[in-house]
N, C-alpha and C positions, 0 to 999 in steps of 0.2 A: 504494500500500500504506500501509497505518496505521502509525505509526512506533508507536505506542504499543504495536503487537501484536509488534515486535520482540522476539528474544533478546535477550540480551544475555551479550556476554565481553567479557575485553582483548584478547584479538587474535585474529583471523579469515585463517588460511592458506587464501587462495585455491591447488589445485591439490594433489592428491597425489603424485607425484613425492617421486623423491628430495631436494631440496632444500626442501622445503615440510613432507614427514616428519621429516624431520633437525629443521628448524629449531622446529616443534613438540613435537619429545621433548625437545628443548633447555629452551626456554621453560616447558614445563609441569615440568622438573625444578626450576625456579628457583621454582615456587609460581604460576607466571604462568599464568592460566588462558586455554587455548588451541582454540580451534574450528577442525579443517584442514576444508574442501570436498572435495571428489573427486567429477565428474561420473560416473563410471561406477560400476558395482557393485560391480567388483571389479576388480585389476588388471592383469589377463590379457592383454596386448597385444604381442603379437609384431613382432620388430623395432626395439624401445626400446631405449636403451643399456645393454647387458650390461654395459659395461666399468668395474669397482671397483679404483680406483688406491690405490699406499699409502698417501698421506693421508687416503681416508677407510676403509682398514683399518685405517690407525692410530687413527682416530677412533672407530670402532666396540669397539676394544681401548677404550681409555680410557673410554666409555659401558658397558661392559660386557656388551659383546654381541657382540665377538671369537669365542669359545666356538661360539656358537649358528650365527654366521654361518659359520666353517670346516666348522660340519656339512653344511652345505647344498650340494646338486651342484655344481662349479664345475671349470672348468677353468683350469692358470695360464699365464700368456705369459709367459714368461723374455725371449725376443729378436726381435727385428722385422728383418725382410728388407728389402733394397730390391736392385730388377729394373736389370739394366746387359742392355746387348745379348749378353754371352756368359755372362746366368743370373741370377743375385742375389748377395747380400753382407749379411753382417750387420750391421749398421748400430747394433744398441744392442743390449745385456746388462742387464738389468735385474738379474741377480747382481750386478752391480757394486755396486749401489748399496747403503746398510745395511740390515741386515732387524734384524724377522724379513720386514716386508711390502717383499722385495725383487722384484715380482713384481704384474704387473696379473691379478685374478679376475674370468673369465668366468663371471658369477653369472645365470640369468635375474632381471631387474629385477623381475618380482611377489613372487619369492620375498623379494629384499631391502626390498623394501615389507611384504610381509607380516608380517617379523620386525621392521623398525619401528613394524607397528601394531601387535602384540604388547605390546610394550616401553609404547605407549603406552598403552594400556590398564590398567597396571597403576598408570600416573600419575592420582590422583586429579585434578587438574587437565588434563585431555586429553581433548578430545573429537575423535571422528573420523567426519564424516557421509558415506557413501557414497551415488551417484545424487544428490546435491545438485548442482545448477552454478550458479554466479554470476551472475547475465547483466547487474548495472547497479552501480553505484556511488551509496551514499546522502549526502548531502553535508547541511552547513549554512552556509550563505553559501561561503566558499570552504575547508572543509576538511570531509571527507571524513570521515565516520562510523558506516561498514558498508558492507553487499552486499547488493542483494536476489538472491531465489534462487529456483529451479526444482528440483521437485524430476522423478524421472524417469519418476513416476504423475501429472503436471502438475499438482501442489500448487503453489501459491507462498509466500512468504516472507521473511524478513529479518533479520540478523541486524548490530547494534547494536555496533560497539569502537573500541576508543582508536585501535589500528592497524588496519590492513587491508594485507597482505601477500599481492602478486601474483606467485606461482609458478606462473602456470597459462599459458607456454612462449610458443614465438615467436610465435602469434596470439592474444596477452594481450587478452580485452578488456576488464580494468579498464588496460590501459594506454592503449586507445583511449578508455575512457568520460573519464580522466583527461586527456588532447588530451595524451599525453605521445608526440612523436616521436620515432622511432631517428634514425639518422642511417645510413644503408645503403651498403655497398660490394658492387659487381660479382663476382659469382661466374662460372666459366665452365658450371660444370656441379649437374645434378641426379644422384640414386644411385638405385640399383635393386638393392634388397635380397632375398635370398634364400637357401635351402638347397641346398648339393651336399655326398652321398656323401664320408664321408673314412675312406680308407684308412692301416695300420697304415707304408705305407712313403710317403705322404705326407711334405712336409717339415711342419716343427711349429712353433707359433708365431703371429705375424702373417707373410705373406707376400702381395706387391705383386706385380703380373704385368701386364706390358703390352705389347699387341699390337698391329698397325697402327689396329685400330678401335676398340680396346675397353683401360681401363684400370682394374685393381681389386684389390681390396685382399680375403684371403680370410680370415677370423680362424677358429681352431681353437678346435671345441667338443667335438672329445672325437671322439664317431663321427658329424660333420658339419663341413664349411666355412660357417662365414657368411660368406656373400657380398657385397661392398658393388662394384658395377659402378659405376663413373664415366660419365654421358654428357653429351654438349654439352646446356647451359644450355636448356629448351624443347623439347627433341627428341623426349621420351615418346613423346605421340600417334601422329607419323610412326613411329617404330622399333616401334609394335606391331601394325603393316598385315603387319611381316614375318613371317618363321616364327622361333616361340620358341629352336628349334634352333640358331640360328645363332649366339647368345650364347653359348654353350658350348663353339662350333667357335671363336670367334676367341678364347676364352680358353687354348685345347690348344695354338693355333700358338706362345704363348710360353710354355707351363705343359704339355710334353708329356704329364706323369704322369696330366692330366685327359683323356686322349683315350681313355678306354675307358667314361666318363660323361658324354660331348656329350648322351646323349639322359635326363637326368636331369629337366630339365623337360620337365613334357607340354602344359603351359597357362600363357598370361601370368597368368591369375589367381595362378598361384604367386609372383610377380615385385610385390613394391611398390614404390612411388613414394616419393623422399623430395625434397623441394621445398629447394633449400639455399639458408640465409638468410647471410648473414652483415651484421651489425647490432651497435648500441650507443645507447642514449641517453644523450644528453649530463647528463642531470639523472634522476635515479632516482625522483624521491619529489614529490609536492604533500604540504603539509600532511596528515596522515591516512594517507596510502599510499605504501609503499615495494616498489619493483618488485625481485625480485631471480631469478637464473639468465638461460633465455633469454628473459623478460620481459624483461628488463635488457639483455640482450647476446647476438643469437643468434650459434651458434659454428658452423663449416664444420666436419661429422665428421670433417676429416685432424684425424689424431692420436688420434679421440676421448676429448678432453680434456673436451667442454663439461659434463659430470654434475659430475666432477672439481673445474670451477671455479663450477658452478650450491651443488658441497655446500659448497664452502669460505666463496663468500657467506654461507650460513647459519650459517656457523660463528661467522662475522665477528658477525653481524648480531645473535647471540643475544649473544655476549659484550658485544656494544657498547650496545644497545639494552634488556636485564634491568633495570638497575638506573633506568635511567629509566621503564621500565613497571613496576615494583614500586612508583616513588611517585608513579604517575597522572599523571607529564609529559613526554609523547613529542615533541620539538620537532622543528622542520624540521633545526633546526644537529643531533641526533643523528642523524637520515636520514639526513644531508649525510654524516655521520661514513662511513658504512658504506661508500658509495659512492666518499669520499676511499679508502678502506681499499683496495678491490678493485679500482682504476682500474689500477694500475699493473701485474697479472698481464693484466690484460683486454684493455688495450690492447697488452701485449708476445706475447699469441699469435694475436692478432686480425691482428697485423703479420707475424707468421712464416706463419700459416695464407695470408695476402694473397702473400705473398711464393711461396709452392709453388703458389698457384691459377695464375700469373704464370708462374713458369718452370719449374715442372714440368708443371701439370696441364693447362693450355692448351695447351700442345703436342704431349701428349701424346692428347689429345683432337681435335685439328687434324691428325692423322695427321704431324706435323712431328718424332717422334723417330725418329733414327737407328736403326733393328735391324738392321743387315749391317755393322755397322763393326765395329772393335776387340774382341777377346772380353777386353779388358782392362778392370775395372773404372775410370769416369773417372777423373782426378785427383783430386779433392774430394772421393770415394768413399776412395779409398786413403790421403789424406793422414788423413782424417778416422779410418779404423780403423785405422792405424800410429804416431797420434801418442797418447804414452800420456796429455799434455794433454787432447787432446781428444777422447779414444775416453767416458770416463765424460760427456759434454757430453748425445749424446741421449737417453742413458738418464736425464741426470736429468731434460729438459723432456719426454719423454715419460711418465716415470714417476710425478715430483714437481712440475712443473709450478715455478712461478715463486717463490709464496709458498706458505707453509703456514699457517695460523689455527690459534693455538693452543687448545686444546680448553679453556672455561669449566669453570674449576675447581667450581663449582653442579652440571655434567651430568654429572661424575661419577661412575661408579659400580663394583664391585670386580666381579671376571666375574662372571655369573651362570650356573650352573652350564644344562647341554643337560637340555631335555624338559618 
């Protein structure tokens, strides 16, 4: 491609997603003119992380889109269960914690995209190209100075900046065009996402359910469970020679209130794949390009934390990174900065997440959990919900996570009134 026929901005968000939109309404609020990518049309894709933690509702409050975003359907999680052989237990209250965003919102992610592009659109400095995709990295000598691009009528293309910012998730391929390696830790399991029927006497919530075969996690949407099924690491292919049915029968032997919708799937077509990475690179950035979210670090969905810490990066990234893109000098030691910033939440839930794949999830995967013992919740279950120490503990790493990035005083804005 002709470098001369290039666009040209200061900075080019590879990827629409939530950390990619954030970091773009950011930047363009700061006067910093902003081009995101987004290879699809539009962002309609079921199955992406619903879940909006209180950091970035409080972020959205102080952008001033609080307002807009409460209007929108959402359901909220106050408290997360966890499954002992004689039922469940609650394990976190998200009341606990301060509000007003005392509380994770089950928001569909297009919608929360769409009221970012919204927002962005009204920023003179923002550009937003849908059906674009990335496919190569433009360099000179060794730093990095756009993205050619595809469009989804096979146009090609190119576009010319200071930075180039890779939010386009764990099969980043400006992270491979950049020979930038993660560094990978073992998972035991892939998930299998899907819809089950929810009833008014349902428990509510997050609730965890595990049965000799089968371990999963069912998040509450209002009049549906979303389903995230646990299964051994590679097992897909084999488990769909069986009958769909079955998945449903072994979820009622420990979740009996589901034994009157065993036959809620009719086709594996209902049932997707989620491939689970857990990852980090050690160095985030070449000259020209800073990778951030799960280009950066992919996250294992216990918890579903990883939006949580993909929006906090951006948060980081704009306040760190404006002031040296307003005067046209983006150095390595500012990249360097962003990634000092976020090492320390990344690597403290990449180590907890490591730690439950380890001794809860592999075992429970391995058919190795006790379900005929004790109807007593374990120890560590009950020390943990009776010490008033440490009863507010996982509401707050579920809720708030490690660090919070405080919001650049440039993006904000006073609420902006619904409609």
């Amino acid at each position: 491609m002709d470098s001369t026929a290039a666009d040209r901005t200061s900075v080019c968000v590879v990827g629409g997603g939530p950390a990619g939109m954030f970091l773009g309404l950011m930047l363009a609020r700061a006067g910093i003119a902003v081009t995101v990518l987004e290879k699809h049309r539009d962002f309609l894709r079921d199955f992406r992380g619903d879940t909006v933690h209180p950091p970035t509702m409080d972020l959205l409050d102080d952008l001033g889109l609080g307002p807009a975003f409460r209007a929108l359907p959402q359901r909220r999680i106050e408290q997360v269960q966890a499954p002992f052989s004689g039922g469940s237990l609650r394990v976190a209250d998200l009341r606990a914690l301060p509000g007003p965003n005392n509380f994770v919102a089950m928001v569909p992610q297009w919608d929360l995209l769409d009221l970012l592009a919204r927002a962005g659109d009204r920023e003179p400095a923002f550009t937003l190209r849908m059906s674009t995709e990335a496919v190569g990295l433009r360099w000179s000598g060794h730093q990095v100075t756009g993205v050619d691009y595809r469009t989804e009528d096979g146009g090609t293309g190119a576009i010319e900046a200071d930075l180039v910012v890779a939010c386009d998730g764990r099969g980043s391929v400006l992270r491979a065009a950049a020979h930038l390696q993660p560094r990978s830790y073992p998972t035991p399991m892939d998930v299998w996402w899907y819809r089950v029927p929810r009833h008014d006497s349902d428990p509510s919530g997050i609730t965890a359910l595990i049965s000799r075969r089968r371990a999963a996690v069912l998040i509450d949407r209002g009049d549906y469970w979303q389903v995230a099924t646990l299964i051994s690491k590679g097992s897909d292919p084999a488990a769909r020679r069986e009958p769909v049915g079955g998945l449903l029968r072994d979820l009622a032997t420990s979740g009996p209130w589901l034994a009157d919708r065993t036959d809620a799937l009719s086709s594996w077509d209902e049932v997707k794949t989620l491939d689970v990475k857990l990852d980090r690179l050690p160095r985030w950035h070449v000259d020209g390009l800073l990778c951030l979210g799960d280009a950066a670090h992919a996250m294992s969905p216990v918890g579903g934390v990883g939006i949580n810490l993909a929006v906090q990066d951006a948060v980081a990234a704009a306040r760190l990174l404006a002031g040296p893109l307003r005067a046209g000098r983006v150095s390595t030691q500012d990249l360097a900065r962003v990634r000092r910033r976020r090492w320390l939440p990344t690597v403290v839930v990449q180590g907890v997440q490591r730690v439950l794949h380890a001794k809860g999830l592999r075992p429970a995967l391995e058919g190795r959990v006790d379900l005929t013992g004790s109807t007593r919740p374990p120890l560590p279950m009950r020390i943990l919900t009776r010490t008033p120490l440490l009863r507010r503990l996982p509401a707050q790493v579920v809720g708030r996570g490690v660090v919070t990035e405080p919001t650049p005083d440039f993006a904000r804005r006073a609420p902006e009134p619904i409609g």
